[in-house]
Backbone as JSON Lines, residues from 0, in Angstrom:
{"i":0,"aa":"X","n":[0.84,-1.19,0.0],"ca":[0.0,0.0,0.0],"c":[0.88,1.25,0.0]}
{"i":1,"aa":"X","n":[0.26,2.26,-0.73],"ca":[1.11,3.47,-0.61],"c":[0.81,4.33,0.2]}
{"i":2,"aa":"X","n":[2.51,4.87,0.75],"ca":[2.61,5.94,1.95],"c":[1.3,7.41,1.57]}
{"i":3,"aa":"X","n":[0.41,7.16,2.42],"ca":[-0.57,8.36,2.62],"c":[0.18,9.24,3.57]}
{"i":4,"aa":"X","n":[-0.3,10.68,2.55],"ca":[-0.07,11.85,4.32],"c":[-1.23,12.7,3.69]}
{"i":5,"aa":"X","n":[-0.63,14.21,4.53],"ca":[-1.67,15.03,4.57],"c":[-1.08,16.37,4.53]}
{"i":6,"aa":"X","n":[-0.97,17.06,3.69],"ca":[-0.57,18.65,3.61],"c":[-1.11,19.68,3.7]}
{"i":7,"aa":"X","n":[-0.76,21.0,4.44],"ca":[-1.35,21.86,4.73],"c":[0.02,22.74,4.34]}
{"i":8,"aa":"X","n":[-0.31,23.39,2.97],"ca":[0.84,24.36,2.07],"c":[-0.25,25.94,1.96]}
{"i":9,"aa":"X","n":[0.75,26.28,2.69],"ca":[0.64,27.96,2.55],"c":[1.26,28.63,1.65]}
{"i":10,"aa":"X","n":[1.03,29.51,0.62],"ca":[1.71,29.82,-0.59],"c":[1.32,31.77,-0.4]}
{"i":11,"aa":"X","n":[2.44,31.9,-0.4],"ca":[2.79,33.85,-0.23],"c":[3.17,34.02,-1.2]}
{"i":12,"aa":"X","n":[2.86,35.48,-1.64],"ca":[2.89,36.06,-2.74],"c":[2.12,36.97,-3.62]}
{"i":13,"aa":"X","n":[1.99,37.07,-5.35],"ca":[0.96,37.94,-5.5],"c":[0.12,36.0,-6.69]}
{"i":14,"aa":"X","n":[-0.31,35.66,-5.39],"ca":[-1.19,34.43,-5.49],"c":[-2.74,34.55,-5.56]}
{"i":15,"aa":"X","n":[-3.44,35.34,-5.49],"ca":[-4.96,35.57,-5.92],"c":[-5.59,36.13,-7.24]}
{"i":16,"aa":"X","n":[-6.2,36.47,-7.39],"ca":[-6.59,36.74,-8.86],"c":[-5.64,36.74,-9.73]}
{"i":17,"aa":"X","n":[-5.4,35.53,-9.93],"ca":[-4.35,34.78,-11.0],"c":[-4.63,33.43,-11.69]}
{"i":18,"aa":"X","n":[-5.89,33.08,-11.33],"ca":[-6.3,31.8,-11.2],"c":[-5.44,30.9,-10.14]}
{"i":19,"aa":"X","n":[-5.02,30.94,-9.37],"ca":[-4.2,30.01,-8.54],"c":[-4.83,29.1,-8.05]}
{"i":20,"aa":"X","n":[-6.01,29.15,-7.35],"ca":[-7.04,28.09,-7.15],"c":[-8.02,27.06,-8.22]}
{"i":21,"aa":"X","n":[-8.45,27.56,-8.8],"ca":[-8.54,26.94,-10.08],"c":[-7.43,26.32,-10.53]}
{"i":22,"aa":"X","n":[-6.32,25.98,-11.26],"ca":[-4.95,25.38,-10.87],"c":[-4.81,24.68,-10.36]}
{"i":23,"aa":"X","n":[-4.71,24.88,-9.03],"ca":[-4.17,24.22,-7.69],"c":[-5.39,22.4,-8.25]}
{"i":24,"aa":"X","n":[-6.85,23.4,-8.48],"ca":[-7.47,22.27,-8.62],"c":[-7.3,21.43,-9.2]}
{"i":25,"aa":"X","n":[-6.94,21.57,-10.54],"ca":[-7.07,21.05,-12.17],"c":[-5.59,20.21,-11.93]}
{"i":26,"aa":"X","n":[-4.53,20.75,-10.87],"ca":[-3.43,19.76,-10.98],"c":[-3.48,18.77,-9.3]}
{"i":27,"aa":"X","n":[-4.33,18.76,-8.53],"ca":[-5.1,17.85,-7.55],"c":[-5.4,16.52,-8.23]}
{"i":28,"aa":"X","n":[-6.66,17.35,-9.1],"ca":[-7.46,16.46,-9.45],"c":[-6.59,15.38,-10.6]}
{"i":29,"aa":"X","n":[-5.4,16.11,-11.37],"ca":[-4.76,15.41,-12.53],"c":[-3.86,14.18,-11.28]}
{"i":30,"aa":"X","n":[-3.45,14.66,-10.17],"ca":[-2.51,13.37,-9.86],"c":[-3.42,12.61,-8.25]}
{"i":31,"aa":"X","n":[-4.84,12.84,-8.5],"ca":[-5.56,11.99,-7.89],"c":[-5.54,12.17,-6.58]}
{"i":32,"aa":"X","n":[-5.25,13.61,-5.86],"ca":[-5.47,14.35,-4.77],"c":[-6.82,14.68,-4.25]}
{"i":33,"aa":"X","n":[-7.49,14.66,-2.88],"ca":[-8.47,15.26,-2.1],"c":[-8.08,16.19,-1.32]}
{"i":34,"aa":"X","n":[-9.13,17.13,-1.1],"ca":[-8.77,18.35,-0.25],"c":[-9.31,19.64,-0.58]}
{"i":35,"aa":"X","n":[-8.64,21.0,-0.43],"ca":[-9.44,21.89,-0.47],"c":[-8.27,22.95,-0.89]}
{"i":36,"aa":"X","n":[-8.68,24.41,-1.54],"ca":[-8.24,24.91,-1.54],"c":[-8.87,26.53,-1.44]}
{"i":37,"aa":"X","n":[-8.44,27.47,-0.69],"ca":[-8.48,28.8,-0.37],"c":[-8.31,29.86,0.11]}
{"i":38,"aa":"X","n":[-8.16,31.32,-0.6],"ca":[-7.87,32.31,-0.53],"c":[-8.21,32.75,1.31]}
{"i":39,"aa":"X","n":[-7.12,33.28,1.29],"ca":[-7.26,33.71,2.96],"c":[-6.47,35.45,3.05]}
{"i":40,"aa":"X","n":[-7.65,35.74,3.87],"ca":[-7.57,37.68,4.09],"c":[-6.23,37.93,3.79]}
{"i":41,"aa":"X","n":[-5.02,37.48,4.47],"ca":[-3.76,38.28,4.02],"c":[-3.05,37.95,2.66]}
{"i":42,"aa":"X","n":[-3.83,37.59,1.71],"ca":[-3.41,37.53,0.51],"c":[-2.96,36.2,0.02]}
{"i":43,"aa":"X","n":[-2.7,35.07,1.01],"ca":[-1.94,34.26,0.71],"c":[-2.92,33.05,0.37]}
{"i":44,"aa":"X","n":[-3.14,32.14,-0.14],"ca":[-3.47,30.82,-0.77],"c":[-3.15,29.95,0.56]}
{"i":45,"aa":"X","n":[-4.3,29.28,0.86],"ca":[-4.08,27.66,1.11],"c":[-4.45,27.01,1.18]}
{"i":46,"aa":"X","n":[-3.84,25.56,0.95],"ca":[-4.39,24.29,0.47],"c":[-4.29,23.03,1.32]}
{"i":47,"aa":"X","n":[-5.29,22.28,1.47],"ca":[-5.28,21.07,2.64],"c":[-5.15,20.09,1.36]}
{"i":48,"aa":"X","n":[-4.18,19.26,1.22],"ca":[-4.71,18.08,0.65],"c":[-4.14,16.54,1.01]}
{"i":49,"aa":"X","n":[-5.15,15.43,0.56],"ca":[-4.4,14.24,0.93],"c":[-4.12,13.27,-0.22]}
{"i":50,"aa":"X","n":[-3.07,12.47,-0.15],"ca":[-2.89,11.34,-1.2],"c":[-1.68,11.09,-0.6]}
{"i":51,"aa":"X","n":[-1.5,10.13,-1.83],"ca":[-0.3,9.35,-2.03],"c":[1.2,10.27,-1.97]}
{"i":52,"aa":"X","n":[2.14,10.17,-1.26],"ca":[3.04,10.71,-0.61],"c":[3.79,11.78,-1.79]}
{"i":53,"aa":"X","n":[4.07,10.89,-3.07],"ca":[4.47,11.22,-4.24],"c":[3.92,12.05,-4.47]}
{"i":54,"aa":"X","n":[2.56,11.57,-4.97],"ca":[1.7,12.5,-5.56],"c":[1.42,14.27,-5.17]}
{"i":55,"aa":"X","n":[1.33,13.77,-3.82],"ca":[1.62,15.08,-2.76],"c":[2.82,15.78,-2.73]}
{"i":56,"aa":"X","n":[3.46,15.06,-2.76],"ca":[4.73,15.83,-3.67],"c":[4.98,16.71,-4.6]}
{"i":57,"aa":"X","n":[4.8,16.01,-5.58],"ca":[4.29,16.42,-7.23],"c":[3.32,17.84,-6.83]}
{"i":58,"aa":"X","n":[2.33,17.9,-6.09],"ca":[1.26,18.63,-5.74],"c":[2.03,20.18,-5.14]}
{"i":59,"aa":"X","n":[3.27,19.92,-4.21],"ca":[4.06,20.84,-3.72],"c":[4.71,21.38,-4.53]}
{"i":60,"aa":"X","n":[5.37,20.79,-5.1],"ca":[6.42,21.4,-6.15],"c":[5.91,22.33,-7.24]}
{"i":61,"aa":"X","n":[4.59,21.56,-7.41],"ca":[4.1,22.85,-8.57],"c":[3.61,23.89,-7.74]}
{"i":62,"aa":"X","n":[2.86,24.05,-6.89],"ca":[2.79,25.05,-5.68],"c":[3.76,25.8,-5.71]}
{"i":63,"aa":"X","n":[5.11,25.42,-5.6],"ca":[6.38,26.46,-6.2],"c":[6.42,27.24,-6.65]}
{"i":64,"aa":"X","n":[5.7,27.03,-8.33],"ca":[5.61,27.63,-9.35],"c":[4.31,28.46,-9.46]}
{"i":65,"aa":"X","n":[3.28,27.96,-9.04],"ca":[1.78,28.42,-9.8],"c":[1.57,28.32,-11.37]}
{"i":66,"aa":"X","n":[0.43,28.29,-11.07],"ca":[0.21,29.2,-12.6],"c":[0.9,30.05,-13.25]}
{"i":67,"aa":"X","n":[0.6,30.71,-14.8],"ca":[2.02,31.35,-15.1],"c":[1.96,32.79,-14.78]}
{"i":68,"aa":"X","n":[0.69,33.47,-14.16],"ca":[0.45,35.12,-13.77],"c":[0.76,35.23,-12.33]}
{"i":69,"aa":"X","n":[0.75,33.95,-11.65],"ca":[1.23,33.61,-10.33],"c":[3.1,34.38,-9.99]}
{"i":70,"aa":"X","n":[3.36,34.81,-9.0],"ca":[4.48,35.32,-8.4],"c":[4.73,34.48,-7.15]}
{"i":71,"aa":"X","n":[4.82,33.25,-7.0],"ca":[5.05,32.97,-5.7],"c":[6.29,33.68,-5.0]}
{"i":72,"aa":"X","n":[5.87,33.76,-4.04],"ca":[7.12,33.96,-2.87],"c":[7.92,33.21,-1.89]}
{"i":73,"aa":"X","n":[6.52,32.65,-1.25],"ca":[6.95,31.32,-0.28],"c":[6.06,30.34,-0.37]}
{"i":74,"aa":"X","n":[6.63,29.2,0.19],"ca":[5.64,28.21,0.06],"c":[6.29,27.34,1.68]}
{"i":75,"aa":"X","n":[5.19,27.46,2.41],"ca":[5.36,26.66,3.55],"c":[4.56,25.42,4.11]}
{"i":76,"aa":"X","n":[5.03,24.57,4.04],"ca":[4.16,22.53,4.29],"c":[4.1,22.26,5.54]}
{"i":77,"aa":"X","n":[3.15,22.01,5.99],"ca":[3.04,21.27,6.82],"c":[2.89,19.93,6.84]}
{"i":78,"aa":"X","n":[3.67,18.47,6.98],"ca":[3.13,17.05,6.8],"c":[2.72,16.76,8.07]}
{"i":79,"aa":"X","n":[1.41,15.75,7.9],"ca":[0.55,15.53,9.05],"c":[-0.13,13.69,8.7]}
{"i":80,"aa":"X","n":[-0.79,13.47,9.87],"ca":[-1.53,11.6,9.27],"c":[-2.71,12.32,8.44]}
{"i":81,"aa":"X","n":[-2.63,11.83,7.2],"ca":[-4.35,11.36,7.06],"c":[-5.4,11.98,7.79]}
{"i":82,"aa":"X","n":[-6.26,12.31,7.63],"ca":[-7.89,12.43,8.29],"c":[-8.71,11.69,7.18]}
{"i":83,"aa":"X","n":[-8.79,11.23,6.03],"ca":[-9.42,11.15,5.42],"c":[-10.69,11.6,5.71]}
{"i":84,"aa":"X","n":[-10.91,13.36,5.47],"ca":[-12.54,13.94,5.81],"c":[-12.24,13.86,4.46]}
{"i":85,"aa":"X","n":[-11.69,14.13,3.01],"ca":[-11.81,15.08,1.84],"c":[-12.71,13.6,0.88]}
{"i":86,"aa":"X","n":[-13.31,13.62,-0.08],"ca":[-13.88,12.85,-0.98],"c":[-13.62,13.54,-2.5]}
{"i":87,"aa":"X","n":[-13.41,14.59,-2.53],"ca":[-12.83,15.23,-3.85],"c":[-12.07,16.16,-3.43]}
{"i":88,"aa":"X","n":[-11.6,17.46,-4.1],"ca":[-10.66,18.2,-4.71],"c":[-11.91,19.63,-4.66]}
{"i":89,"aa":"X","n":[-11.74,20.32,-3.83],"ca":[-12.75,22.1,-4.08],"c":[-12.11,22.92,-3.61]}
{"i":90,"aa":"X","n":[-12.71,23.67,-3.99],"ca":[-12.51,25.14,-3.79],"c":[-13.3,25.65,-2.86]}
{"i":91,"aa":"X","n":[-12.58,26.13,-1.76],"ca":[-13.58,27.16,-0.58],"c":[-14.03,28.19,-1.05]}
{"i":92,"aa":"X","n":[-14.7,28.97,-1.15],"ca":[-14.67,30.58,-1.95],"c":[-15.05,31.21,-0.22]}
């Protein structure tokens, strides 16, 4: 069975109206991630998600980057167990 975790990535920068959430989703959902993602008052993006360790990986690294109108600045992870609450991939608004 594959190593599950659970990430909680905070992403600083000029990360909002850039599509960054939308994104975040469309590359969740491409490497088979659950969780959530959203905009929070001080400007910054963040995202809960769970899967496969890799995959979650994969999921961080592009977090790096964003989208291409995206400016990241920082990107900070938290790894944690599993909760399995998530059943898909959304967006908080």
């Amino acid at each position: 069975m594959a190593d599950k975790v659970r990430a909680t990535v905070l992403v600083s920068g000029k990360v909002q109206g850039v599509f960054y959430r939308a994104t975040a989703m469309g590359e969740a959902q491409r490497l088979g991630l659950t969780g959530v993602v959203r905009n929070l008052a001080d400007g910054a993006v963040e995202a809960i998600i769970e899967g496969d360790r890799a995959q979650v990986d994969e999921f961080i690294a592009w977090c790096r980057m964003g989208p291409p109108a995206a400016r990241v600045e920082s990107v900070e992870v938290k790894l944690a167990e599993p909760r399995d609450e998530f059943r898909t991939f959304t967006i908080d608004r």
